[in-house]
KOLGU-4560 file (N, C-alpha, C; in nm, 3 decimals, padded with zeros to 5 digits):
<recs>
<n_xx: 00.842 n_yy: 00.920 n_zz: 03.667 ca_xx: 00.852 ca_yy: 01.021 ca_zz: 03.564 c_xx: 00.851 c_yy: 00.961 c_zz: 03.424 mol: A seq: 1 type: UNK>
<n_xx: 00.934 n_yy: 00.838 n_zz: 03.430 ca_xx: 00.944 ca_yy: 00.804 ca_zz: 03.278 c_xx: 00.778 c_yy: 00.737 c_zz: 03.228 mol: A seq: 2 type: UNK>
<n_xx: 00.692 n_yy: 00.687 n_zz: 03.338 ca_xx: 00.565 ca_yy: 00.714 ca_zz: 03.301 c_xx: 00.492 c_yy: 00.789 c_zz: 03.243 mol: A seq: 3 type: UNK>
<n_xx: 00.482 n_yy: 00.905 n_zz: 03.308 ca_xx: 00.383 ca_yy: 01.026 ca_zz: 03.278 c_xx: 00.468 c_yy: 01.113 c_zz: 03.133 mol: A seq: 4 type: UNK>
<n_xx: 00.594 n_yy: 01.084 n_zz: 03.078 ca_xx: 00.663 ca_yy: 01.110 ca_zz: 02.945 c_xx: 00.582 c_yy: 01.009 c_zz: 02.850 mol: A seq: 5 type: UNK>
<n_xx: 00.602 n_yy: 00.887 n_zz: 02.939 ca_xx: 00.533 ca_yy: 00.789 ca_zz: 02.765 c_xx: 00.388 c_yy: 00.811 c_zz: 02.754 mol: A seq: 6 type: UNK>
<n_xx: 00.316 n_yy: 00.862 n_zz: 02.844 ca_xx: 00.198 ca_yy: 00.915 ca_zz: 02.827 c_xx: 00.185 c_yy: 01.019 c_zz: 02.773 mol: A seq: 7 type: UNK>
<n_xx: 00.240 n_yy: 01.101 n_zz: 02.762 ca_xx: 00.282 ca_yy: 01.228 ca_zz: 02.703 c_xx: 00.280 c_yy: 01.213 c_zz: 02.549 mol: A seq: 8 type: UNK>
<n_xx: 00.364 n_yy: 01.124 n_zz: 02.542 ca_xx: 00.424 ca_yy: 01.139 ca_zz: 02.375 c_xx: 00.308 c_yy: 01.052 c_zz: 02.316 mol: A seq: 9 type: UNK>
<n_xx: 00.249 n_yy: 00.935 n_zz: 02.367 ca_xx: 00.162 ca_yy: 00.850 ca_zz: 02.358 c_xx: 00.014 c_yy: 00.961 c_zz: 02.302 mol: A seq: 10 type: UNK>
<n_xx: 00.028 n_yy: 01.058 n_zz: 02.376 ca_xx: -00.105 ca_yy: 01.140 ca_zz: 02.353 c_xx: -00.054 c_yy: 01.261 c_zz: 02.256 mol: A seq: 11 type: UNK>
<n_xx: 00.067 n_yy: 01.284 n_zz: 02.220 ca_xx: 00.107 ca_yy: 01.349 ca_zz: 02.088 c_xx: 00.080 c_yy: 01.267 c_zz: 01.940 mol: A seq: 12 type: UNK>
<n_xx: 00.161 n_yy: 01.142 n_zz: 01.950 ca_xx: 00.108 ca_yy: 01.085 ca_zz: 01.840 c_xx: -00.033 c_yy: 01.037 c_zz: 01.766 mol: A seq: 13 type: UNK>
<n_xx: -00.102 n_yy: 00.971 n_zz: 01.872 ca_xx: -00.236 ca_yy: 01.003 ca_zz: 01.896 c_xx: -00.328 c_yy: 01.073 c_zz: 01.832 mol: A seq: 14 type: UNK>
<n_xx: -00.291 n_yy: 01.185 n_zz: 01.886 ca_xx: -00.350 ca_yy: 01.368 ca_zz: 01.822 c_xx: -00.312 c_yy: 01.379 c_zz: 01.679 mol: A seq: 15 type: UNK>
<n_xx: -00.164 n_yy: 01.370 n_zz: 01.686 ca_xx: -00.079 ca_yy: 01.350 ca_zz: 01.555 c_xx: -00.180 c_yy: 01.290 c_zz: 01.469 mol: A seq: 16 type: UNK>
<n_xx: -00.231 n_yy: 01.163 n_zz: 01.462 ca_xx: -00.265 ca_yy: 01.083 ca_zz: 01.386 c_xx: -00.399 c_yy: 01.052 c_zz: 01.314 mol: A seq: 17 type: UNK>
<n_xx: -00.449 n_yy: 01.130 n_zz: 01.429 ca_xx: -00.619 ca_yy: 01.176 ca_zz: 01.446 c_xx: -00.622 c_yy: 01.307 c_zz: 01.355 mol: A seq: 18 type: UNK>
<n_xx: -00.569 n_yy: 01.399 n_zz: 01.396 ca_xx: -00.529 ca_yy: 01.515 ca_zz: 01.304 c_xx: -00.500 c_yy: 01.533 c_zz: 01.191 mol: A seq: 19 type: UNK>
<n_xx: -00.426 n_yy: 01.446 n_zz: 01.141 ca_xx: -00.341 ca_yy: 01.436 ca_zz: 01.020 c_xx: -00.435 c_yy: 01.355 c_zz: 00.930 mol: A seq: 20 type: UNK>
<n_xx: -00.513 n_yy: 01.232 n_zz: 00.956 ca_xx: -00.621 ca_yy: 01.191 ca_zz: 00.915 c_xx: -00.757 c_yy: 01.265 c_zz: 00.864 mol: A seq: 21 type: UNK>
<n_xx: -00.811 n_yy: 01.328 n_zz: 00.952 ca_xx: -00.901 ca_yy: 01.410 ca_zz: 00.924 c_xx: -00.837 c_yy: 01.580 c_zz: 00.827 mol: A seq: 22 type: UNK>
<n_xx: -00.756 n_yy: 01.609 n_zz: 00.856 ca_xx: -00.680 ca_yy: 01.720 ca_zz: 00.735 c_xx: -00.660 c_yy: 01.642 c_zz: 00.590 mol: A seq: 23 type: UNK>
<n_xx: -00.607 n_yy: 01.513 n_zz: 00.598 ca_xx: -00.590 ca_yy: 01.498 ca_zz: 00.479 c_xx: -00.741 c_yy: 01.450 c_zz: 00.422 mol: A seq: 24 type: UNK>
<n_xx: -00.842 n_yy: 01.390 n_zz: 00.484 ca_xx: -00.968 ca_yy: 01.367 ca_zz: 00.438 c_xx: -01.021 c_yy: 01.478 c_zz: 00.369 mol: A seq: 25 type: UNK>
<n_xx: -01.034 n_yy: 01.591 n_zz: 00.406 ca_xx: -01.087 ca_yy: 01.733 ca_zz: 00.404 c_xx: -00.968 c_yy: 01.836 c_zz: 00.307 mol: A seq: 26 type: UNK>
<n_xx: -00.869 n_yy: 01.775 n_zz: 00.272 ca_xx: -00.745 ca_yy: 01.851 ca_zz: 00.179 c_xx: -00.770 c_yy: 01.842 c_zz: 00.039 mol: A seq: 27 type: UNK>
<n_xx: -00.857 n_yy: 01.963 n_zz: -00.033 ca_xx: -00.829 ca_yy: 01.973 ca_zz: -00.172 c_xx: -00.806 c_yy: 02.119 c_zz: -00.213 mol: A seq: 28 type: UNK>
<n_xx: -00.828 n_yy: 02.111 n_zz: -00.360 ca_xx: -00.714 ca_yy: 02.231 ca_zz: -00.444 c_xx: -00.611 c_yy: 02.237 c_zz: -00.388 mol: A seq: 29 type: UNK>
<n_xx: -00.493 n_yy: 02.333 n_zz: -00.393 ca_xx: -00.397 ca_yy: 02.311 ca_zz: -00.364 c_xx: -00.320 c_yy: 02.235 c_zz: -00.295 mol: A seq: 30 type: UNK>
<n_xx: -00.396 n_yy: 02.245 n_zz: -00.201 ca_xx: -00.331 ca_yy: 02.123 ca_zz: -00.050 c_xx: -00.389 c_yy: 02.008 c_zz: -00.121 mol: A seq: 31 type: UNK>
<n_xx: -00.395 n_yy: 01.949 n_zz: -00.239 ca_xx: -00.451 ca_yy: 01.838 ca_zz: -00.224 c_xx: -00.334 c_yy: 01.725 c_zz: -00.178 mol: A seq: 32 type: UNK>
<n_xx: -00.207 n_yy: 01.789 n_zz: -00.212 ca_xx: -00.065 ca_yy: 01.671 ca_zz: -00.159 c_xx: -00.082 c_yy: 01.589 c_zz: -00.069 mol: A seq: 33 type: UNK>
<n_xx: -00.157 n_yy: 01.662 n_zz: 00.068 ca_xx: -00.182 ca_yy: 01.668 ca_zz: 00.158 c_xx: -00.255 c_yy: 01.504 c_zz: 00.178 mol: A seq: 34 type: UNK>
<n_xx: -00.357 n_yy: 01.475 n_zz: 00.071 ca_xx: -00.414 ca_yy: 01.412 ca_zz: 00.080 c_xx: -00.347 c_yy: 01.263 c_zz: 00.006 mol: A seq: 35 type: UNK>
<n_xx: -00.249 n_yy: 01.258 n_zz: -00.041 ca_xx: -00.234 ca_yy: 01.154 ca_zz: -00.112 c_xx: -00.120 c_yy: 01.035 c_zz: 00.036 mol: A seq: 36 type: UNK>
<n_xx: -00.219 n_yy: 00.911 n_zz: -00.001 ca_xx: -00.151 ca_yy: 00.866 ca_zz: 00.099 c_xx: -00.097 c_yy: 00.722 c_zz: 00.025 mol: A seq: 37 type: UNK>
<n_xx: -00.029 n_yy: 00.630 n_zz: 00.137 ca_xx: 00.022 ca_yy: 00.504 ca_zz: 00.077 c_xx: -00.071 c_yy: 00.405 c_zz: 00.185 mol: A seq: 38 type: UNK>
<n_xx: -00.091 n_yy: 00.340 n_zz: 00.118 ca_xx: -00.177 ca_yy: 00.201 ca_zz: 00.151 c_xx: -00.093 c_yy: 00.041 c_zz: 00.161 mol: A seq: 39 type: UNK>
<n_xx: -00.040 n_yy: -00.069 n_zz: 00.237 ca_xx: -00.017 ca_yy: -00.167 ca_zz: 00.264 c_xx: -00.022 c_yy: -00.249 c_zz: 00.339 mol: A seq: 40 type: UNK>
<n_xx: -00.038 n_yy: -00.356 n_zz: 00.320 ca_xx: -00.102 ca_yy: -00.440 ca_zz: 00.431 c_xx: -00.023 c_yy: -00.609 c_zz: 00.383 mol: A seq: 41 type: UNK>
<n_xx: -00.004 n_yy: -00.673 n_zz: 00.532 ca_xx: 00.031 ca_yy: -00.799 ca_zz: 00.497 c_xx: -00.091 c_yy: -00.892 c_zz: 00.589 mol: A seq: 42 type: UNK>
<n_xx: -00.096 n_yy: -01.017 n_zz: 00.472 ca_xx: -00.211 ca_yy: -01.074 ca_zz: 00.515 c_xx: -00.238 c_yy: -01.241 c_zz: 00.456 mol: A seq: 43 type: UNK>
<n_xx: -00.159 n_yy: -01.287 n_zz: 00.534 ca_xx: -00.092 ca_yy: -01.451 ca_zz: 00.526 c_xx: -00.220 c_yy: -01.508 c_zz: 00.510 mol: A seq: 44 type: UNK>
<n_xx: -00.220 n_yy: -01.630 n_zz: 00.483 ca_xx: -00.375 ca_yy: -01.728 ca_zz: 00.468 c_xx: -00.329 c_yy: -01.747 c_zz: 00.578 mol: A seq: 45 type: UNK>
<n_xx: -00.506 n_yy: -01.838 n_zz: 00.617 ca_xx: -00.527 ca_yy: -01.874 ca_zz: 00.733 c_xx: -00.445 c_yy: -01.962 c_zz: 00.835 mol: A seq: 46 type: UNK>
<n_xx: -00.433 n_yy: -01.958 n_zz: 00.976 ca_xx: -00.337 ca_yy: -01.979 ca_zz: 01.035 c_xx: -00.416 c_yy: -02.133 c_zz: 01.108 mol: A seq: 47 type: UNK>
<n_xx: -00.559 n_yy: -02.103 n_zz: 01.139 ca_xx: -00.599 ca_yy: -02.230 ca_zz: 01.162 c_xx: -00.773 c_yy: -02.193 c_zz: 01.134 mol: A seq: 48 type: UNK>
<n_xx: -00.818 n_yy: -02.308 n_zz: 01.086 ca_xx: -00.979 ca_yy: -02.349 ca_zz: 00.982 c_xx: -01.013 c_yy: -02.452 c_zz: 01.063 mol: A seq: 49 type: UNK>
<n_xx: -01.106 n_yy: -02.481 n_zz: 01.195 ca_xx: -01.169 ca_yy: -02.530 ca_zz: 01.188 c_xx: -01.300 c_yy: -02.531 c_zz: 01.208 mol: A seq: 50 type: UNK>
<n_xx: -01.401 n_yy: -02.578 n_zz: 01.261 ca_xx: -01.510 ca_yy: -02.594 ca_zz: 01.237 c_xx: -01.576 c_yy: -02.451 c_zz: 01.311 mol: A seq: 51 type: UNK>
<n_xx: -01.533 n_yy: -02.431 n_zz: 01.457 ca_xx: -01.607 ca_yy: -02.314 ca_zz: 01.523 c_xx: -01.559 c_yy: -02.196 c_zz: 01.491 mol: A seq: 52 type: UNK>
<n_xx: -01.384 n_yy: -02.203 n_zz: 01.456 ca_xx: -01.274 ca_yy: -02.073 ca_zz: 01.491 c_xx: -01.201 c_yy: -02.053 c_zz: 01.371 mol: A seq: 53 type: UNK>
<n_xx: -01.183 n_yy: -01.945 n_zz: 01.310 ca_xx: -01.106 ca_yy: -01.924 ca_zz: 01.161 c_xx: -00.986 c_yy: -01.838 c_zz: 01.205 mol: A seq: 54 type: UNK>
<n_xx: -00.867 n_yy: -01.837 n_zz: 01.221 ca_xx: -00.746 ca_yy: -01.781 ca_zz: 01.300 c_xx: -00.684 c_yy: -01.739 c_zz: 01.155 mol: A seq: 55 type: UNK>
<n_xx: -00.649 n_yy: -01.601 n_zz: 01.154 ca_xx: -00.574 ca_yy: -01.529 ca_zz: 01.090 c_xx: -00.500 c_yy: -01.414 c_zz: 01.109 mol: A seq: 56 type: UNK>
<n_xx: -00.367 n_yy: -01.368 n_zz: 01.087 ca_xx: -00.310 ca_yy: -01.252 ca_zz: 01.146 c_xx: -00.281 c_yy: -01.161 c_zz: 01.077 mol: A seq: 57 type: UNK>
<n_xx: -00.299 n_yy: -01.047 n_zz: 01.053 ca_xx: -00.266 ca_yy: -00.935 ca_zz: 00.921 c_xx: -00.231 c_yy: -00.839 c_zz: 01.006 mol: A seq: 58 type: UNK>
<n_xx: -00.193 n_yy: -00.741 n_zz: 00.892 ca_xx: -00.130 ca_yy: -00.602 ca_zz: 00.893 c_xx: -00.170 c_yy: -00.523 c_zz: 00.815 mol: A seq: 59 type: UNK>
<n_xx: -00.216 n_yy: -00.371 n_zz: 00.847 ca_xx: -00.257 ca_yy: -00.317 ca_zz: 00.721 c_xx: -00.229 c_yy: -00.188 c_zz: 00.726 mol: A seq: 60 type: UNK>
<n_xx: -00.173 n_yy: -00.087 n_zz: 00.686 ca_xx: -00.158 ca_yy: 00.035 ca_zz: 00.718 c_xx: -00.165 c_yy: 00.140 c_zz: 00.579 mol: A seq: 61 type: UNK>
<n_xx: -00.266 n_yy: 00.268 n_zz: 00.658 ca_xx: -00.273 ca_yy: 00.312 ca_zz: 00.559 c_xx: -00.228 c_yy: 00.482 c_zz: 00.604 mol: A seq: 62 type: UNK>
<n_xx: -00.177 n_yy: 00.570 n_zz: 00.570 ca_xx: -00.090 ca_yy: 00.671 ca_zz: 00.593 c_xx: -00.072 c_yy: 00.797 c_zz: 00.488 mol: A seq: 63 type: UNK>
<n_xx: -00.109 n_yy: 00.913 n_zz: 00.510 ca_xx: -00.128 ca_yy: 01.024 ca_zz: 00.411 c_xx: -00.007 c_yy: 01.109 c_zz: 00.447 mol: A seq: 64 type: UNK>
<n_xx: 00.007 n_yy: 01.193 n_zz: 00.389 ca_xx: 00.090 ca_yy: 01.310 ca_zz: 00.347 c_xx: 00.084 c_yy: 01.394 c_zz: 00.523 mol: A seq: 65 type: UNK>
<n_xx: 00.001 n_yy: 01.397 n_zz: 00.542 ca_xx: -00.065 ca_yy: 01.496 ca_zz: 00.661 c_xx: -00.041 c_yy: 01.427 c_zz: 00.777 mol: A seq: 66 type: UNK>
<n_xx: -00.059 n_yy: 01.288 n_zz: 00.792 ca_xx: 00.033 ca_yy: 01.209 ca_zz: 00.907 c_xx: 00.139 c_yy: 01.216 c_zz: 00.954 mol: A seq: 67 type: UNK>
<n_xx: 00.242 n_yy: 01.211 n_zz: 00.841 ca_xx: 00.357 ca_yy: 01.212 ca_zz: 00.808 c_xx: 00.434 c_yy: 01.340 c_zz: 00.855 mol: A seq: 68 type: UNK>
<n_xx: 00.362 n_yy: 01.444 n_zz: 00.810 ca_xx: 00.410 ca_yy: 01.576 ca_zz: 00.872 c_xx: 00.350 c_yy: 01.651 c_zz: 01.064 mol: A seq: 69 type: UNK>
<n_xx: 00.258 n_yy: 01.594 n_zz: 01.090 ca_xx: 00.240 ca_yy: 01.607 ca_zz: 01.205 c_xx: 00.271 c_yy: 01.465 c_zz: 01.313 mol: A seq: 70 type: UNK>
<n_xx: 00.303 n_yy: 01.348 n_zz: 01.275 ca_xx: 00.391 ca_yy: 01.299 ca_zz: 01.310 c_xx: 00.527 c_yy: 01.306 c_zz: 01.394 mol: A seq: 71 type: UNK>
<n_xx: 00.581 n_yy: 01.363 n_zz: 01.240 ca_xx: 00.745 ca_yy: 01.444 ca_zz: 01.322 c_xx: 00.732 c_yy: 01.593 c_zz: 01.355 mol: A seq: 72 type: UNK>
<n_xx: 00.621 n_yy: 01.661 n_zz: 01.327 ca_xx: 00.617 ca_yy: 01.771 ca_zz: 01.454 c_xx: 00.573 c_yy: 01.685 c_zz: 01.572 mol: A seq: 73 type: UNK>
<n_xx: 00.494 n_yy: 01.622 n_zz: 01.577 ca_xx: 00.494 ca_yy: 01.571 ca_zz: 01.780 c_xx: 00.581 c_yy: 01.529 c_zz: 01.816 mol: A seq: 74 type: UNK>
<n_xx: 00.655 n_yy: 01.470 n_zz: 01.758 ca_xx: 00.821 ca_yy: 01.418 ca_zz: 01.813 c_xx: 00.903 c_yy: 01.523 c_zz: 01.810 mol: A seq: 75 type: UNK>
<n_xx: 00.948 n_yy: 01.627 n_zz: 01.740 ca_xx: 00.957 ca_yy: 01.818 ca_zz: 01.791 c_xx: 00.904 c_yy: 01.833 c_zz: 01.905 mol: A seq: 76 type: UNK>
<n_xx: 00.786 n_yy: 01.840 n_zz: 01.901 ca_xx: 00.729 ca_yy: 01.900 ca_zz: 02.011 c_xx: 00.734 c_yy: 01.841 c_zz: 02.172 mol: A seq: 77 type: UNK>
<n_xx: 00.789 n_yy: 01.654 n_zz: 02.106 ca_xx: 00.852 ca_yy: 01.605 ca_zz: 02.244 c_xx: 00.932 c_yy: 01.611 c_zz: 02.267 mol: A seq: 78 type: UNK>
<n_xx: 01.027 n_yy: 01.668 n_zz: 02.145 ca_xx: 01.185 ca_yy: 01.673 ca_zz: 02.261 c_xx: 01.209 c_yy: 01.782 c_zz: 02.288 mol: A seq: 79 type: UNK>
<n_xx: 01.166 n_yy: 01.914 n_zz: 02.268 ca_xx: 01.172 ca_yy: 02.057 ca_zz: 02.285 c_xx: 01.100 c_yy: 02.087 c_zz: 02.441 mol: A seq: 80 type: UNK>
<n_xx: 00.966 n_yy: 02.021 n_zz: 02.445 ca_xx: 00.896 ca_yy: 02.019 ca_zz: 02.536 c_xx: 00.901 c_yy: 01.929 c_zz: 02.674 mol: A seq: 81 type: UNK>
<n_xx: 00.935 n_yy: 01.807 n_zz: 02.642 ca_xx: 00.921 ca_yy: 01.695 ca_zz: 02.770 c_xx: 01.041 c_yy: 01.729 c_zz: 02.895 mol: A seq: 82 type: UNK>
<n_xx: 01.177 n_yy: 01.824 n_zz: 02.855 ca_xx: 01.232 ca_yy: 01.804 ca_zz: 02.943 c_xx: 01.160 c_yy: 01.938 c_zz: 03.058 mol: A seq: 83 type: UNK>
<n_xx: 01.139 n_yy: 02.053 n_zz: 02.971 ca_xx: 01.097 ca_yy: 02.124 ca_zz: 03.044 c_xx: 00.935 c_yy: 02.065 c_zz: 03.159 mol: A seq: 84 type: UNK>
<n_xx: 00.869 n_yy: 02.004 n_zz: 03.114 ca_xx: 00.729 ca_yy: 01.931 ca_zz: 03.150 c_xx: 00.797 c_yy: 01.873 c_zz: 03.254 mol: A seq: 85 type: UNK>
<n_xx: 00.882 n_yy: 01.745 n_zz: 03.260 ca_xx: 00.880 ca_yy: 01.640 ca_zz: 03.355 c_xx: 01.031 c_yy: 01.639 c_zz: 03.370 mol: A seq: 86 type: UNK>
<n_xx: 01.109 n_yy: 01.759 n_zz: 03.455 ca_xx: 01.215 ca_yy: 01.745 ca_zz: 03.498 c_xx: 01.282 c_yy: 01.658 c_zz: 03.570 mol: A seq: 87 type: UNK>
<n_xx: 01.427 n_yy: 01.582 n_zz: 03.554 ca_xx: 01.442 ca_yy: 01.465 ca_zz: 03.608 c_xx: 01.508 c_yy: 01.506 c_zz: 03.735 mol: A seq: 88 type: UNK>
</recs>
């Protein structure tokens, strides 16, 4: 059971994120809030340079208004929903 839950929520955020992406792409006049997002990323120099292989590890995330709010509705919608779905 505790499988087919993390699959669950796994495919809320997901949606969440996919969703919230494409709304805020497509969000102007009023809703433009919608669209304003934050951008950061970490991104160390290189970890190893040599001749065949260039090794580096980063982070980068970028996140709108519209993420953010369908986000924590799928996490609503998982705890309102999952017990009824996959009773223990």
């Amino acid at each position: 059971m505790k499988f087919k839950r993390t699959i669950y929520i796994v495919i809320l955020v997901i949606a969440a994120i996919t969703l919230g992406r494409l709304i805020g792409s497509h969000a102007d006049g009023e809703l433009a809030w919608l669209a304003y997002n934050l951008a950061f990323s970490f991104t160390p120099g290189e970890l190893l340079d040599i001749d065949i292989l260039q090794l580096t590890f980063g982070i980068s995330v970028n996140i709108n208004v519209a993420q953010i709010i369908l986000l924590l509705l799928a996490l609503f919608v998982d705890y309102k929903t999952s017990s009824k779905l996959f009773p223990s």
